[in-house]
C-alpha positions as a Markdown table, in Angstrom:
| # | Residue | x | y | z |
|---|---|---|---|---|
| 1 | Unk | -12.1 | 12.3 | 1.1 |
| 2 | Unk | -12.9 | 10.3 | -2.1 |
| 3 | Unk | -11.4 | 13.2 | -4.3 |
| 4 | Unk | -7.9 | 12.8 | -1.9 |
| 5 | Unk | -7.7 | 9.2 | -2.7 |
| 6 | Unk | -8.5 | 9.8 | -6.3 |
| 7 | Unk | -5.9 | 12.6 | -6.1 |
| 8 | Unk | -3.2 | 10.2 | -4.2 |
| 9 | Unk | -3.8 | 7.4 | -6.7 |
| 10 | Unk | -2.3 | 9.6 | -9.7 |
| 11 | Unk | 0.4 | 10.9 | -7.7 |
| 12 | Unk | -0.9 | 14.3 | -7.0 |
| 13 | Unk | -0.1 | 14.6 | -3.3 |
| 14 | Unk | 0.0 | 17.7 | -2.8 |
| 15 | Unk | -3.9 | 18.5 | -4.3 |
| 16 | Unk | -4.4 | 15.1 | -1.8 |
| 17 | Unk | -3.1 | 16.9 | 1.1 |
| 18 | Unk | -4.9 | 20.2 | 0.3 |
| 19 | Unk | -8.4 | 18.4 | -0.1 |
| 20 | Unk | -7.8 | 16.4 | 3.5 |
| 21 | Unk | -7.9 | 19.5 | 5.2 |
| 22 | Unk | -11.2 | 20.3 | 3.5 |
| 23 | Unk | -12.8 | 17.4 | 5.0 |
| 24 | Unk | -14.5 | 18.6 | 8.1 |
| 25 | Unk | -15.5 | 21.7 | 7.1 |
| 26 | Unk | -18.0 | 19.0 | 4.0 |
| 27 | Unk | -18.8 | 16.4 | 6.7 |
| 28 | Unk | -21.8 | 16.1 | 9.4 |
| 29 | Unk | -19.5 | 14.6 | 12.1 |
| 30 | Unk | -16.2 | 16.2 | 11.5 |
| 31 | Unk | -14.4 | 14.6 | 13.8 |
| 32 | Unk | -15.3 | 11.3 | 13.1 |
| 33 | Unk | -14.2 | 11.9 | 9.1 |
| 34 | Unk | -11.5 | 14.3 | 10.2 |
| 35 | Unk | -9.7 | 11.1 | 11.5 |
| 36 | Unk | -10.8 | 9.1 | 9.0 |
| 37 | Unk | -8.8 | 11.5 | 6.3 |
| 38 | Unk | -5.9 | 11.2 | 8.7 |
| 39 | Unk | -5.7 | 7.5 | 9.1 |
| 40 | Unk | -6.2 | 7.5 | 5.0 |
| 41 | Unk | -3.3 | 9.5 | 4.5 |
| 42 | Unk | -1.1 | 8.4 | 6.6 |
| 43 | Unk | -1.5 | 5.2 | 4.9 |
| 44 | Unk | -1.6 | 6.6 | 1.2 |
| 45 | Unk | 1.9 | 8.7 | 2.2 |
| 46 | Unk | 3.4 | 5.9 | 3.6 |
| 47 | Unk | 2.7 | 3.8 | 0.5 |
| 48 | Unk | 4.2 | 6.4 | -1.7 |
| 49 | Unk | 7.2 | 6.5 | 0.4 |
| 50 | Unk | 6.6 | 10.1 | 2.2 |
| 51 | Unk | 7.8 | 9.3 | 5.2 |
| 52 | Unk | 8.2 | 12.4 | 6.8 |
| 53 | Unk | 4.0 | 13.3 | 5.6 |
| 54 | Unk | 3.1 | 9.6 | 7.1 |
| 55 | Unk | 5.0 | 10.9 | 10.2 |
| 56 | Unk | 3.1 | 13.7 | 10.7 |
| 57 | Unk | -0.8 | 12.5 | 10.2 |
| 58 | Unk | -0.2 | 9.4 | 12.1 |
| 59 | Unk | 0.8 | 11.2 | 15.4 |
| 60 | Unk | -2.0 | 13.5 | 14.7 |
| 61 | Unk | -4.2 | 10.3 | 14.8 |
| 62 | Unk | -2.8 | 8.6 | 17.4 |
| 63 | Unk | -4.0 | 12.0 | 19.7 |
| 64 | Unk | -7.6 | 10.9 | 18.9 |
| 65 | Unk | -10.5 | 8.4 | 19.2 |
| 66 | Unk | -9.9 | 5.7 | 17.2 |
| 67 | Unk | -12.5 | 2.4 | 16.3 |
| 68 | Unk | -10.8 | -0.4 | 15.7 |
| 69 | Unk | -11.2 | -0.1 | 11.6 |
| 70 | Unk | -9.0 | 3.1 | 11.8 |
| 71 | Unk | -6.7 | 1.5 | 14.5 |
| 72 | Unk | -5.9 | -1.0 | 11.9 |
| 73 | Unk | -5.7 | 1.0 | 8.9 |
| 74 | Unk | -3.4 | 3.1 | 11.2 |
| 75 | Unk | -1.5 | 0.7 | 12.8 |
| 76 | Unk | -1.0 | -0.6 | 8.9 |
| 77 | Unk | 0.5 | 3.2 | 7.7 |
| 78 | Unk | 2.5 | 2.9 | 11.1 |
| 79 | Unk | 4.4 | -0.4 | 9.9 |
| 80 | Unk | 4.9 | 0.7 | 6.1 |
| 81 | Unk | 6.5 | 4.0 | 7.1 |
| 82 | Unk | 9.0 | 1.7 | 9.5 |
| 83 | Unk | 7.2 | 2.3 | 12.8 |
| 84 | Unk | 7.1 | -1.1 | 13.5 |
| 85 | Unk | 7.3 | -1.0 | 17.0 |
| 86 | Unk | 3.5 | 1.4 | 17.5 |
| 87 | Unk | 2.2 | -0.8 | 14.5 |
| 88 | Unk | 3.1 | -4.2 | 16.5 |
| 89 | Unk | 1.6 | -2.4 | 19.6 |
| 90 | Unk | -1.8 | -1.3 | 17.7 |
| 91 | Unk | -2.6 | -4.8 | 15.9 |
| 92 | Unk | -1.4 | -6.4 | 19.5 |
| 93 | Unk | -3.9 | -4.2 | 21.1 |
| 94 | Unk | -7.3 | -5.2 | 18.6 |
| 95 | Unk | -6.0 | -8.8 | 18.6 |
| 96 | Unk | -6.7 | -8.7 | 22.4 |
| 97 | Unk | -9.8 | -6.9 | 21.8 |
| 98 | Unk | -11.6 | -9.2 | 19.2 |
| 99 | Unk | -9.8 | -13.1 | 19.8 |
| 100 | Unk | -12.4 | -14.4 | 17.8 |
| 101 | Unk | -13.1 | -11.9 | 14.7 |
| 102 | Unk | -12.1 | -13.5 | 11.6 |
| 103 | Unk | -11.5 | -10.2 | 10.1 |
| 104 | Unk | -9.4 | -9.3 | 12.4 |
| 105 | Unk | -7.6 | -12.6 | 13.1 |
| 106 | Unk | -7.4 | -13.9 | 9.8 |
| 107 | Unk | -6.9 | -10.8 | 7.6 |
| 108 | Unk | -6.1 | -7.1 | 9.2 |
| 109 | Unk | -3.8 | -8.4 | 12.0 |
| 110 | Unk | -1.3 | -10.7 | 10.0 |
| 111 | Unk | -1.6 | -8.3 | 7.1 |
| 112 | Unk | 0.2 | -5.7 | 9.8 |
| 113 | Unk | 2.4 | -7.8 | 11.2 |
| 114 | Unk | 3.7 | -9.4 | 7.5 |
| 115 | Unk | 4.1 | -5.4 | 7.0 |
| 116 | Unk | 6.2 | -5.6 | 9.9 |
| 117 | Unk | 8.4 | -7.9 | 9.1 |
| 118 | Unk | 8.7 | -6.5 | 5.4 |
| 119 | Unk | 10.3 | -3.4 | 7.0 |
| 120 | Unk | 12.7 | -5.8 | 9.4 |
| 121 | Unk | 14.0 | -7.5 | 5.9 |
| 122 | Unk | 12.5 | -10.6 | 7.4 |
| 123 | Unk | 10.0 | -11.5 | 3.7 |
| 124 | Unk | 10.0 | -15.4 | 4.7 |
| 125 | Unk | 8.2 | -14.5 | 8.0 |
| 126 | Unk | 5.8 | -12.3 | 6.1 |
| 127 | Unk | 4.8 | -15.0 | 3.6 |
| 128 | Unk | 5.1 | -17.3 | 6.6 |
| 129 | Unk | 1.9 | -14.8 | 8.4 |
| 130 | Unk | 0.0 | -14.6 | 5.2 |
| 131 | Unk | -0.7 | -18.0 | 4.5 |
| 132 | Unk | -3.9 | -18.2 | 6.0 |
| 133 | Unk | -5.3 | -14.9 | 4.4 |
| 134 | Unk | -5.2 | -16.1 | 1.0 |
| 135 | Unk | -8.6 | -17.5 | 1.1 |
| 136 | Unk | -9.8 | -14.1 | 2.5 |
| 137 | Unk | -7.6 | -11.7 | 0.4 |
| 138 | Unk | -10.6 | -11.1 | -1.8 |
| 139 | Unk | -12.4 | -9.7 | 1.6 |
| 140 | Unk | -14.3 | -6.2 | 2.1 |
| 141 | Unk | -13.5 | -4.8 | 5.4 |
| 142 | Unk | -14.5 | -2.2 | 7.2 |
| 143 | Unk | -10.3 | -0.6 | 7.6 |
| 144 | Unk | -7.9 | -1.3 | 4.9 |
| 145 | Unk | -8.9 | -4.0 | 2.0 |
| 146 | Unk | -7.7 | -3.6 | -1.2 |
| 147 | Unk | -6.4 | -6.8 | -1.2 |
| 148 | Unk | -3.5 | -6.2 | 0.5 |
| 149 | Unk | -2.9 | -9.6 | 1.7 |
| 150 | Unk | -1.9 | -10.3 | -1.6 |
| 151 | Unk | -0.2 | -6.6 | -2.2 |
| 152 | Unk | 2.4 | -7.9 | 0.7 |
| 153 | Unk | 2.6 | -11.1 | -0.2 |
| 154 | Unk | 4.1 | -10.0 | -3.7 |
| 155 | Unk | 6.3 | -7.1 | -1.9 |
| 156 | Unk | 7.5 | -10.3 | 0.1 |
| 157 | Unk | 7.9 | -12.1 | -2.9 |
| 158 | Unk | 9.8 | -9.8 | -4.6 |
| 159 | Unk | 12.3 | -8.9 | -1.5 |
| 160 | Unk | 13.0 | -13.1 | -1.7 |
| 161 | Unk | 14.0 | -13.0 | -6.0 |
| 162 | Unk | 11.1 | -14.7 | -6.3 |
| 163 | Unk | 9.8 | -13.4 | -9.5 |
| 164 | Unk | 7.0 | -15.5 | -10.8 |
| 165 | Unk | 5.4 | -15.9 | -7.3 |
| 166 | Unk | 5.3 | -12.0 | -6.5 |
| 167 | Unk | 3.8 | -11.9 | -10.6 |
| 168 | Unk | 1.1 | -14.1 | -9.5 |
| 169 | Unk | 0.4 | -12.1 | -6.1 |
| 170 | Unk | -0.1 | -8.9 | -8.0 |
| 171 | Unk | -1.7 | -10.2 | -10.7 |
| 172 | Unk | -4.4 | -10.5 | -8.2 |
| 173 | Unk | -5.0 | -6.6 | -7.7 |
| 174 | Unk | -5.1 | -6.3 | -11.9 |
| 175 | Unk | -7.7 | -9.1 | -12.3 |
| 176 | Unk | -9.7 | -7.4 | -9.3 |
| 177 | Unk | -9.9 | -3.7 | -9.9 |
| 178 | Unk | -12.9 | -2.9 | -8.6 |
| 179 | Unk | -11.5 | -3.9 | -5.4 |
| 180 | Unk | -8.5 | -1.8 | -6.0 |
| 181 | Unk | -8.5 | 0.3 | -8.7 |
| 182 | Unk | -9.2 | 3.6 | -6.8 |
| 183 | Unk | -6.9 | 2.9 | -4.3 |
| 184 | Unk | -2.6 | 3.7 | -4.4 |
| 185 | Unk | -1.8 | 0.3 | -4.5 |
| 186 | Unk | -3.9 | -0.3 | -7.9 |
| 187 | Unk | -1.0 | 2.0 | -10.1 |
| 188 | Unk | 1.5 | 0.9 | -7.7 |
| 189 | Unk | 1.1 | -3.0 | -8.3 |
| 190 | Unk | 1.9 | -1.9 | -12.1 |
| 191 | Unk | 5.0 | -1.2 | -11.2 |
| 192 | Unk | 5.4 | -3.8 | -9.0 |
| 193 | Unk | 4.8 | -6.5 | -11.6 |
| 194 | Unk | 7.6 | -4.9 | -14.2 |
| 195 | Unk | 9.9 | -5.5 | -10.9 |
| 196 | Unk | 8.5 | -8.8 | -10.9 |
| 197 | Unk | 8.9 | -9.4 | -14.5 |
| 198 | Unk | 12.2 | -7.9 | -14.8 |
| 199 | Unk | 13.4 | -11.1 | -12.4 |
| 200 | Unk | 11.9 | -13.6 | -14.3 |
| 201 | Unk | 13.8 | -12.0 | -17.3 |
| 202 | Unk | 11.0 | -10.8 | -19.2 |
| 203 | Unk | 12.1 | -7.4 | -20.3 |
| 204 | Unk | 9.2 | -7.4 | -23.1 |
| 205 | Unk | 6.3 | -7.4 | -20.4 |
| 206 | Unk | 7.9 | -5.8 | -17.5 |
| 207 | Unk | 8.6 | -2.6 | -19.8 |
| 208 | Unk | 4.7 | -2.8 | -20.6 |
| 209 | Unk | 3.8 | -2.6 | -16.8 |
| 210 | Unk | 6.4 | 0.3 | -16.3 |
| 211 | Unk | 4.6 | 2.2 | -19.1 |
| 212 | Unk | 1.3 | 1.4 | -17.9 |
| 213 | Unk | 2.3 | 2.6 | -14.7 |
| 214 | Unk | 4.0 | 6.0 | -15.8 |
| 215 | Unk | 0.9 | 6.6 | -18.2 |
| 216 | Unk | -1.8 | 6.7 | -15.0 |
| 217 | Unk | 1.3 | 8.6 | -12.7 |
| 218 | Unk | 2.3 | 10.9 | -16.0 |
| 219 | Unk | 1.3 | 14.3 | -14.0 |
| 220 | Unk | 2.5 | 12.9 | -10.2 |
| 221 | Unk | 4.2 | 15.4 | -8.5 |
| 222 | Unk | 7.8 | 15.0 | -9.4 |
| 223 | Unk | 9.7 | 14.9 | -6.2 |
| 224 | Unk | 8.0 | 11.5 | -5.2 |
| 225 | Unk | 10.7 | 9.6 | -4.6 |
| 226 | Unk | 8.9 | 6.3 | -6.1 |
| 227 | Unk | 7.8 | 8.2 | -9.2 |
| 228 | Unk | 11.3 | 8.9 | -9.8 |
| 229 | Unk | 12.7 | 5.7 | -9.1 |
| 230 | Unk | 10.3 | 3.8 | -11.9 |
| 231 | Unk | 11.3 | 6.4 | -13.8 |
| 232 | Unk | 14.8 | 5.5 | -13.9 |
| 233 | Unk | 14.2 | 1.8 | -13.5 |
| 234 | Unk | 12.6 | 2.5 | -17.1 |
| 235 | Unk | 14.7 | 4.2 | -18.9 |
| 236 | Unk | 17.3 | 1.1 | -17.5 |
| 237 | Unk | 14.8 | -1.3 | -19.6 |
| 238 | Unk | 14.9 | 0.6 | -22.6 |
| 239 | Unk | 18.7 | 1.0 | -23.1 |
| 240 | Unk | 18.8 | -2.8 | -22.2 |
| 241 | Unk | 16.4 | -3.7 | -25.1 |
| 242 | Unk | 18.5 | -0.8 | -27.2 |
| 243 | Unk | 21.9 | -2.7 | -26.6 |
| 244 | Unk | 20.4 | -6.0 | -27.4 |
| 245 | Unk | 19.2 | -5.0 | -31.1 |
C-alpha cells in the first residue's frame, strides 16, 4: 500500500492502481487493508483530479465496514471529487459519534467540510471552518494528516486572489516534509505555491516551484489532467519572462 502511495505521489497512477489490487493477496487481514487501499485511493485520485477513478473506489468503499479513520479519509476523497453531499453526510455522521474528540472536532471534520465548501466556490467559508485547526495542522491522526488543514487553507487562499496568504499556507507542507513528503499533496503544494507566486507577481520564484514540481512528476502518466495543466501553466511563465528581456 506504501509502494501505491509512493507510485501516486510521482504521478504514476496507473502502476498505483495495479499495486492496490495486490494488497490483499500481501496482508494478514485482507479485508481490513483491502479497504484501507480503497479509501487511499480514492483520496489520492480525487487529489490528482481522476474523477471518474475516485468514483469508482469510493462506492466500492462505501459497500464495506468502515472505522471512523477510513470514514473520514473517505468522506475527505468524497468532497474533493465534488460529492459534497455523501462527504457532508459521512463527517455529519462521526461528528455525532465522537462530540467530544478533538481530532475529530477540531481537525478531520472541518478539514471536510472547508473541502466542501472549496467545491461549492464558497473559499471564505472554508477559511471561515479552518480557523481553529491551525493550532493542530501539525497533528498525526489516525485517517488523513498531511497537514491538510493547511493544504485547504492555501487552495482557499488561492480561489480568494490571495497570493501571499495561500504562500504562507503551503509553505507549511515544504518546511514539514516528513509529515508530507510521501504523500500527493507534498509535489502538489509545489505547484500550488508557483500559483501562489504567480499572484503575488513573482514570476522568478513561481517558475522555480513549477520546475521543482515537473522535476519529481517528470515520468507521471501523461493524460493526468493536472500534470498537463502545470505543464502549460509553465511554459505560459517562460514565454512571459522571454517577452520581458
Amino acid at each position: 500500500m506504501f509502494h501505491e502511495q509512493s507510485e501516486a505521489q510521482q504521478g504514476h497512477f496507473d502502476s498505483a492502481d495495479r499495486l492496490r489490487l495486490q494488497v490483499p493477496k500481501l496482508s494478514s487481514d485482507p479485508d481490513d487493508m483491502s479497504t484501507l487501499a480503497l479509501v487511499l485511493s480514492a483520496l489520492l485520485n480525487a487529489e490528482a483530479g481522476r474523477a471518474i477513478q475516485a468514483h469508482k473506489t469510493q462506492d466500492q468503499a462505501l459497500q464495506t465496514k468502515l472505522d471512523r479513520s477510513k470514514k473520514m479519509m473517505l468522506a475527505l476523497s468524497l468532497a474533493r471529487s465534488g460529492r459534497t453531499e455523501e462527504a457532508e453526510r459521512l463527517a455529519d455522521e462521526v461528528s455525532r459519534e465522537a462530540p467530544l474528540n478533538t481530532t475529530v472536532q477540531k481537525y478531520l471534520v472541518p478539514t471536510v467540510r472547508a473541502a466542501v465548501k472549496l467545491q461549492q466556490h464558497d473559499p471564505t467559508a472554508a477559511v471561515d471552518l479552518l480557523r481553529e485547526t491551525v493550532q493542530y495542522d501539525l497533528a498525526f491522526t489516525r485517517s488523513f494528516d498531511y497537514l491538510y488543514p493547511a493544504y485547504i487553507r492555501g487552495l482557499a487562499y488561492l480561489e480568494l486572489g490571495d497570493g501571499r496568504a495561500a504562500a504562507a499556507e503551503f509553505q507549511k507542507l515544504i518546511d514539514n516534509p516528513g509529515l508530507c513528503g510521501e504523500f500527493i499533496t507534498g509535489p502538489l503544494t509545489r505547484l500550488q505555491l508557483g500559483r501562489a507566486e504567480r499572484l503575488m507577481g513573482d514570476n522568478a520564484s513561481a517558475r522555480e516551484s513549477y520546475e521543482e514540481f515537473l522535476t519529481i512528476w517528470k515520468d507521471a502518466d501523461p493524460d493526468l489532467s493536472i500534470y498537463r495543466q502545470a505543464k502549460a501553466e509553465y511554459s505560459q511563465l517562460i514565454n512571459m519572462g522571454n517577452q520581458t528581456r
